[in-house]
C-alpha positions, 0 to 999 in steps of 0.5 A, a space after each residue: 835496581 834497574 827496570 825496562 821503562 813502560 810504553 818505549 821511554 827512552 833511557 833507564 829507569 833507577 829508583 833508589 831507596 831513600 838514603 839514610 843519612 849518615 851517622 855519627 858517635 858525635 853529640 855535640 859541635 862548637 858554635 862554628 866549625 871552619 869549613 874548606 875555604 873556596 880557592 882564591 882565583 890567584 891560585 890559578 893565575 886569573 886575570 884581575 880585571 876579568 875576575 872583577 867582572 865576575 864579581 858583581 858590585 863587591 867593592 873589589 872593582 873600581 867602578 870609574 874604570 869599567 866599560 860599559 857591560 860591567 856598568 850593567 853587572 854592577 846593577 846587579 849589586 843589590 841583589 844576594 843571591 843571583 842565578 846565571 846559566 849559559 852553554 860551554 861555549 859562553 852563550 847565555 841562556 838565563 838570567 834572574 836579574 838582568 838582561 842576558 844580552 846585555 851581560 855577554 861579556 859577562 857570561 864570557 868572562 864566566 866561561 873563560 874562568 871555567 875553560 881555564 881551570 879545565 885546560 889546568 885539568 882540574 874543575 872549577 867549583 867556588 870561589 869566595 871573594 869580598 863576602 861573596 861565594 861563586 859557585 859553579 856547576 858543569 853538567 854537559 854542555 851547560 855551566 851553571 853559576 850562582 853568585 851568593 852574598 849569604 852564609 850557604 854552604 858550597 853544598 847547599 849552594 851546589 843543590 841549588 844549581 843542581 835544580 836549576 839544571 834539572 828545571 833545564 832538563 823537564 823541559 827539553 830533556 838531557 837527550 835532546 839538549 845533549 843531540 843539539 849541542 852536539 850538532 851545533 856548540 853555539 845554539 842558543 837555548 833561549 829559542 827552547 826555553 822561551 816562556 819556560 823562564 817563569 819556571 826557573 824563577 819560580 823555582 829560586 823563589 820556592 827554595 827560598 822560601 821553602 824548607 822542602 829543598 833544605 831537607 830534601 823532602 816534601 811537606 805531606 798535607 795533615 790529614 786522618 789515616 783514614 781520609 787519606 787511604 779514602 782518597 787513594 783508594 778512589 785515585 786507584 779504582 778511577 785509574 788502576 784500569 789505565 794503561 801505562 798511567 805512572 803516577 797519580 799525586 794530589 796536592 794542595 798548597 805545596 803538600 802531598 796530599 797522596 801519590 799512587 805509583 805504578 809499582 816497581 816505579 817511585 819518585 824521588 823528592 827532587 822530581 816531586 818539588 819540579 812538579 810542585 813548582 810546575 803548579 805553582 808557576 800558572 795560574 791557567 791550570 785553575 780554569 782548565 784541564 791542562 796536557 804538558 810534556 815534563 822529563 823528570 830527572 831523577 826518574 827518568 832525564 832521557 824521556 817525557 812523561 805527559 801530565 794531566 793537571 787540573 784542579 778538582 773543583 771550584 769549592 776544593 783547590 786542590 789540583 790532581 796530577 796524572 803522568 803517563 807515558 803515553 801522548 794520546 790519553 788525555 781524553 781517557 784521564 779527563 774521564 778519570 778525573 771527572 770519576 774522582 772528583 764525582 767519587 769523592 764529593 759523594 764520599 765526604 773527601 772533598 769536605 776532608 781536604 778543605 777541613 784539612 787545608 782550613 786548619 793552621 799547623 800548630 804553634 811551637 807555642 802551644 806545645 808548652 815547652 819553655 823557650 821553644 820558637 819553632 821547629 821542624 821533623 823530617 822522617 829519616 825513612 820517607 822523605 817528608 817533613 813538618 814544621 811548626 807555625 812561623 810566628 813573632 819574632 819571625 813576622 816580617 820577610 825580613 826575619 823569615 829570610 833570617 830564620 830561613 839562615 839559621 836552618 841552613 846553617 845547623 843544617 850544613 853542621 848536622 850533616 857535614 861530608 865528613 864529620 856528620 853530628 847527632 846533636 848539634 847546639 849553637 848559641 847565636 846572637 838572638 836564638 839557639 839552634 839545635 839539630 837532634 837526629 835520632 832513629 827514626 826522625 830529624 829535629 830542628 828546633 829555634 829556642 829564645 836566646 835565654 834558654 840553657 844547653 841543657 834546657 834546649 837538650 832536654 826539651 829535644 828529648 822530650 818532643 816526641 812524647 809531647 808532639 808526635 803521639 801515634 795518632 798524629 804522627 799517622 796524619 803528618 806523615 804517609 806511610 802508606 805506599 798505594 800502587 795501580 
């Protein structure tokens, strides 16, 4: 579905429905499935020496022999997981470790490998070398590349460049990054993203750590249905006068506490997770009401909508975030924002938010289930999740990292591109995992290495019942839709 984009923004607007995961009449998967291995780069006839420099720190190069900029890669070695982008014509534009003066032969090298498989008409995607996979990603003018040493797949190290990119994109938009570099191939982007890095560094550490981008979903703020229609409703009276106001969210601690949307428009949870991270990037927006420009891909990657962002008041942190299309109305939301605030400390909503975030989400413990460490539920309608608490063994950053592996590994098997499961079972060294999808939800669940197959199934069976009764599933998950 298309729509004509309020106040003149540029471009079309598309709101798709939500896709429903794909379904399958498989119940069961083996331990580990044999993905499409990355090709080599022999295949394309590659120059050794200049692949090896690409190959940050494996045991692939000699390190007696390299010059002086591979010296510099090399001290990129200790890292897992890095982050590269650069322009088609090889200039660098970021780095997540590093110095990008400093790798240009570096980023030359990348483009050069790029370039070549292009000339061969075909499009470089991944290769894996010596436990490391380099995945790259070619939007426009821009070459994306991540260099991994984890158990991610293609598709999941593909997403994250993808946000990556759209990081790119909220801050200059696709139609002014596509007009520069048509006027000039070697423009150096870093000029328009100084002091946007932090948001691409926060970024990467927000999809480390947070399930919200592996299941494509926002964590939604538990909260009583009737607190939260309290909340919405005072957003709409403040707001629903507003000309060319879009969208109104409120959040707190990454999750949603309610969106309001102008109707026939929505936003998709990518472009929600930027918003979060935008928050999460400055502290200034704690001291004062703030006015940025942000292009939101998925809603729109031609035009700006401009955000009031503002926390609502010294006793409750919770921030609210206005967008509009139009640039004049930050005084008229200031007011707004004022008379939400106003509204909800007469009316008790302050006292339910922070009620709300005081509260700890339960243990997996707690439910009763033998064996059970952990687990997480995401909505197969909306795009929202909930997870369980983090507790022992998953104490130290270390095992969260671990624990963080284990997800992503049923997850990459639960919805395999061509051969998606219903239930996926997997017996690791210290847990078992298991994957149930069912009608309305998706299920992950972490059990303690001794529980049996038909323990783990049976107890996947039974959760619902146990944990997501009517009255609970109303406050973990928001099926209201409000609108202005």
């Amino acid at each position: 579905m298309s729509s004509s984009a309020p106040g003149g923004l540029e471009g079309p607007f598309k709101f798709p429905n939500s896709p429903e995961p794909q379904s399958s009449s498989s119940s069961f998967v083996v331990p580990y499935i044999e993905e499409e291995r990355p090709e080599s780069p022999a295949k394309h006839g590659l120059d050794e020496k200049d692949f090896e420099k690409l190959v940050l720190g494996s045991d692939f190069v000699d390190e007696s022999n390299v010059d002086e900029d591979c010296n510099v890669a090399q001290e990129l070695k200790k890292y897992k997981y890095n982050i590269f982008v650069l322009s088609s014509a090889g200039k660098p534009v970021y780095s997540r470790y590093g110095n990008e003066d400093k790798l240009s032969t570096l980023f030359g090298v990348m483009q050069v490998l790029v370039s070549f498989i292009q000339d061969s008409n075909d499009v470089l995607k991944s290769i894996r070398c010596n436990g490391c996979t380099f995945t790259f990603l070619s939007k426009g003018p821009l070459i994306l590349v991540s260099v991994a040493k984890t158990q991610q797949s293609d598709t999941q190290l593909l997403s994250q460049l993808t946000y990556v990119y759209n990081q790119v994109i909220s801050v200059v938009t696709l139609s002014r990054l596509t007009k520069i570099f048509e006027q000039k191939c070697n423009y150096d982007l870093r000029r328009l993203l100084s002091g946007s890095e932090r948001l691409i560094d926060q970024l990467l550490v927000f999809m480390e750590t947070d399930y919200a981008f592996l299941l494509g979903a926002v964590r939604v703020l538990p909260l009583a249905p009737t607190a939260r229609d309290d909340i919405s409703n005072i957003i709409v009276s403040a707001c629903s006068k507003i000309k060319n106001l879009v969208f109104a969210l409120l959040i707190a601690n990454n999750q949603l506490i309610t969106l309001v949307r102008m109707k026939k428009y929505e936003l998709q949870p990518s472009d929600l997770h930027l918003l979060f991270n935008l928050v999460n990037s400055s502290e200034s927006f704690k001291t004062a009401e703030s006015w940025t420009p942000i292009c939101l891909p998925l809603f729109n990657p031609s035009g700006f909508l401009h955000c009031h962002v503002s926390y609502l008041s010294e006793d409750c942190q919770a921030c609210l975030m206005l967008l509009t299309v139009d640039h004049d109305l930050f005084y008229t939301l200031s007011t707004a924002k004022q008379k939400i605030v106003e509204t909800l400390r007469r009316k008790g909503s302050l006292k339910d938010i922070n009620d709300a975030l005081a509260l700890k989400p339960i243990s997996a413990s707690e439910l009763g289930i033998y064996g059970l460490r952990h687990f997480m539920c995401k909505s197969r309608k909306h795009p929202q999740f909930w997870s369980s608490r983090v507790d022992t063994p998953y104490d130290t950053p270390e095992e969260v990292e671990h624990l963080m592996s284990l997800y992503q590994n049923l997850h990459q098997h639960v919805h395999h591109p061509t051969r998606p499961l219903k239930l996926c079972y997997q017996q690791m060294d210290s847990e078992i995992m298991l994957g149930h999808i069912t009608a309305e939800y998706e299920f992950y669940f972490t059990f303690e290495p001794l529980v049996t197959k038909s323990d783990a199934i049976s107890a996947a069976g039974r959760l619902p019942s146990v944990w997501l009764k009517d009255d609970e599933e109303k406050k973990k998950f928001i099926f209201t839709d409000p609108t202005f």
